[in-house]
C-alpha positions, 0 to 999 in steps of 0.5 A, a space after each residue: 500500500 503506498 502511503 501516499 495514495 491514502 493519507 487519511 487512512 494512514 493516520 487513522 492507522 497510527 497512534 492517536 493524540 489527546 483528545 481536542 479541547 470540547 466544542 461550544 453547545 450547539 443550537 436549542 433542539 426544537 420543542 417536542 410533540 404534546 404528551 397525553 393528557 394525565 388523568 385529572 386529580 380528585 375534586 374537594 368532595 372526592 378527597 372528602 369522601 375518602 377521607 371518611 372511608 378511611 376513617 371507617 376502615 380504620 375504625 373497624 380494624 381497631 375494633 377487630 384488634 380489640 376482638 382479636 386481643 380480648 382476652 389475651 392481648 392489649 394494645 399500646 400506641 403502635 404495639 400489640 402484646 399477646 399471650 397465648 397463655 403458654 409458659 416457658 424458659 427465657 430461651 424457650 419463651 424468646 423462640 415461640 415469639 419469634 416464631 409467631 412474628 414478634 418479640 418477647 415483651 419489652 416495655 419502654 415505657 410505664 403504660 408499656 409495663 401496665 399492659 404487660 402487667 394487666 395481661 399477667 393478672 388475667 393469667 394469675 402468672 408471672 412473666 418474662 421480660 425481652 430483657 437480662 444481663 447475660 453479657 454482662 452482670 449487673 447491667 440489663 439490656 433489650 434483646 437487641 442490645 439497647 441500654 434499658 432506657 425505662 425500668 421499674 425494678 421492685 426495692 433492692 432489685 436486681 440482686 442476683 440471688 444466688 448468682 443465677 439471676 440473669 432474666 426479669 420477671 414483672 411482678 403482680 404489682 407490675 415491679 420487675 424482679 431478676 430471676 433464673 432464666 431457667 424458670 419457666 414463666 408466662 410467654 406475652 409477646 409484643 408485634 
C-alpha cells in the first residue's frame, strides 16, 4: 500500500493524540410533540369522601384488634402484646415469639409495663421480660442490645440471688424482679 495514495487512512492507522479541547453547545433542539393528557386529580368532595372511608376502615380494624386481643392481648400506641397463655424458659419463651412474628415483651415505657402487667393478672402468672444481663452482670439490656432506657425494678432489685439471676420477671404489682432464666414463666409477646 503506498502511503501516499491514502493519507487519511494512514493516520487513522497510527497512534492517536489527546483528545481536542470540547466544542461550544450547539443550537436549542426544537420543542417536542404534546404528551397525553394525565388523568385529572380528585375534586374537594372526592378527597372528602375518602377521607371518611378511611376513617371507617380504620375504625373497624381497631375494633377487630380489640376482638382479636380480648382476652389475651392489649394494645399500646403502635404495639400489640399477646399471650397465648403458654409458659416457658427465657430461651424457650424468646423462640415461640419469634416464631409467631414478634418479640418477647419489652416495655419502654410505664403504660408499656401496665399492659404487660394487666395481661399477667388475667393469667394469675408471672412473666418474662425481652430483657437480662447475660453479657454482662449487673447491667440489663433489650434483646437487641439497647441500654434499658425505662425500668421499674421492685426495692433492692436486681440482686442476683444466688448468682443465677440473669432474666426479669414483672411482678403482680407490675415491679420487675431478676430471676433464673431457667424458670419457666408466662410467654406475652409484643408485634
Amino acid at each position: 500500500m503506498n502511503p501516499n495514495a491514502y493519507p487519511d487512512e494512514v493516520g487513522l492507522r497510527g497512534t492517536q493524540g489527546l483528545p481536542g479541547k470540547a466544542g461550544s453547545f450547539g443550537p436549542k433542539g426544537k420543542k417536542g410533540s404534546v404528551g397525553e393528557r394525565g388523568q385529572t386529580g380528585l375534586s374537594g368532595s372526592q378527597v372528602r369522601e375518602l377521607q371518611a372511608q378511611l376513617k371507617a376502615v380504620q375504625a373497624t380494624v381497631s375494633k377487630a384488634q380489640k376482638v382479636l386481643l380480648f382476652p389475651n392481648g392489649m394494645t399500646v400506641s403502635e404495639k400489640i402484646f399477646k399471650t397465648e397463655s403458654s409458659e416457658g424458659n427465657f430461651e424457650t419463651s424468646k423462640a415461640a415469639c419469634s416464631k409467631a412474628g414478634g418479640l418477647l415483651a419489652s416495655p419502654r415505657n410505664s403504660a408499656e409495663n401496665s399492659a404487660i402487667q394487666q395481661i399477667a393478672a388475667r393469667h394469675k402468672k408471672m412473666p418474662f421480660l425481652g430483657l437480662n444481663d447475660i453479657q454482662t452482670e449487673g447491667t440489663f439490656k433489650h434483646l437487641n442490645g439497647e441500654a434499658l432506657g425505662y425500668s421499674n425494678w421492685a426495692s433492692n432489685k436486681p440482686d442476683n440471688s444466688e448468682g443465677i439471676e440473669d432474666c426479669v420477671e414483672v411482678r403482680p404489682s407490675g415491679k420487675w424482679n431478676d430471676k433464673s432464666c431457667a424458670e419457666k414463666q408466662l410467654i406475652i409477646c409484643e408485634y
